[in-house]
N, C-alpha and C positions, 0 to 999 in steps of 0.2 A: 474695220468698217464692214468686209465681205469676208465672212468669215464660215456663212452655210452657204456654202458656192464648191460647184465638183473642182476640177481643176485649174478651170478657166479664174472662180475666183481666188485660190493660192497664185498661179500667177500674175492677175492683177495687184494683187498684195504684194507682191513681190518687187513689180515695178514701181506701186506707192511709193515703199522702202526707197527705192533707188531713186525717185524723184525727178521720174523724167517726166514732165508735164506733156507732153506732146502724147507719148505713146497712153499713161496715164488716161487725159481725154477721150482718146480715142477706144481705149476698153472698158470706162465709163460708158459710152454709150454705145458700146456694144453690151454689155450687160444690163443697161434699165431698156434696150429694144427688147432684150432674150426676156426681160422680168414681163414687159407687156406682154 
């Protein structure tokens, strides 16, 4: 899904993979604040 993102989105992608919804969430919307 975040795949043109510096490092911050490799590891959100990362966390996807491991399926931790909690942290997941929480760097969701840390990236669509940083996309506004």
């Amino acid at each position: 899904i975040i795949l043109d993102v510096p490092s911050v989105g490799g590891r959100l992608m990362l966390v996807d993979m491991a399926g931790s919804e909690n942290i997941e969430q929480a760097g969701q919307t840390g990236f669509e604040a940083k996309m506004q």
